[in-house]
C-alpha positions in Angstrom: -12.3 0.4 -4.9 -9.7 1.2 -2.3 -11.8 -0.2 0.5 -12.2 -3.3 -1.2 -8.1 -3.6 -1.9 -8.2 -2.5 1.8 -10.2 -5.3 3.4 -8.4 -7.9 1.6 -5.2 -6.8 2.5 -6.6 -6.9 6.2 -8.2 -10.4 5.7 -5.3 -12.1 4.3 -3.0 -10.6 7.7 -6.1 -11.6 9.7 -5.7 -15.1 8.3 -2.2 -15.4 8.5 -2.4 -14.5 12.1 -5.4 -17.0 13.0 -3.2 -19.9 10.9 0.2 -18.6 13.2 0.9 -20.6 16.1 0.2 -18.7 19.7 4.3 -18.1 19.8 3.5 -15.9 16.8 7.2 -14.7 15.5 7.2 -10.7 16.8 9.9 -9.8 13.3 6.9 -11.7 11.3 4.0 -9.3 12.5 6.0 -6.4 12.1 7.0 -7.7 8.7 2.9 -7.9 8.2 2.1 -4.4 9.4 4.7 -2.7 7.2 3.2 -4.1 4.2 -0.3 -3.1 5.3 0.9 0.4 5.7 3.1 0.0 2.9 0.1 -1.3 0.6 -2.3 1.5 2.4 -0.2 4.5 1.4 0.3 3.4 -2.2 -3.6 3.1 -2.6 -4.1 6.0 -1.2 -1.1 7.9 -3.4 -1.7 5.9 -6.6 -3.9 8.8 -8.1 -1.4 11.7 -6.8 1.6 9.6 -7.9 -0.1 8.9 -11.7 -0.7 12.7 -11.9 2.7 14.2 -10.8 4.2 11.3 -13.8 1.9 12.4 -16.2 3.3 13.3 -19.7 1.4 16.4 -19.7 2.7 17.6 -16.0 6.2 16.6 -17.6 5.2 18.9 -20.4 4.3 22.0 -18.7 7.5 21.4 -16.7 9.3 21.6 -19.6 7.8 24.2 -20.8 8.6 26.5 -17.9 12.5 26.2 -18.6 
């Protein structure tokens, strides 16, 4: 599932660049690679990120105090 979300990211910047004119806009392809990192980490962080929020991890925590 995450290489599929993946790929499509990469296609849809692959397109963009192929539809860019050769003067391609450098702030525009940075712009592009952020959000494929950007979209990258929160695939790869979406599991972590949905078990530190979990109401039973918010439960033991307040448990401990």
């Amino acid at each position: 599932m995450k290489k599929e979300k993946f790929e499509g990211i990469t296609h849809k910047i692959a397109e963009f660049l192929r539809m860019s004119s050769v003067h391609l806009n450098i702030r525009q392809i940075s712009e592009e690679l952020g959000n494929l990192n950007s979209a990258w980490n929160i695939i790869n962080n979406k599991d972590e990120w949905t078990q530190i929020n979990s109401p039973q991890r918010a439960s033991a925590s307040e448990n401990r105090i």
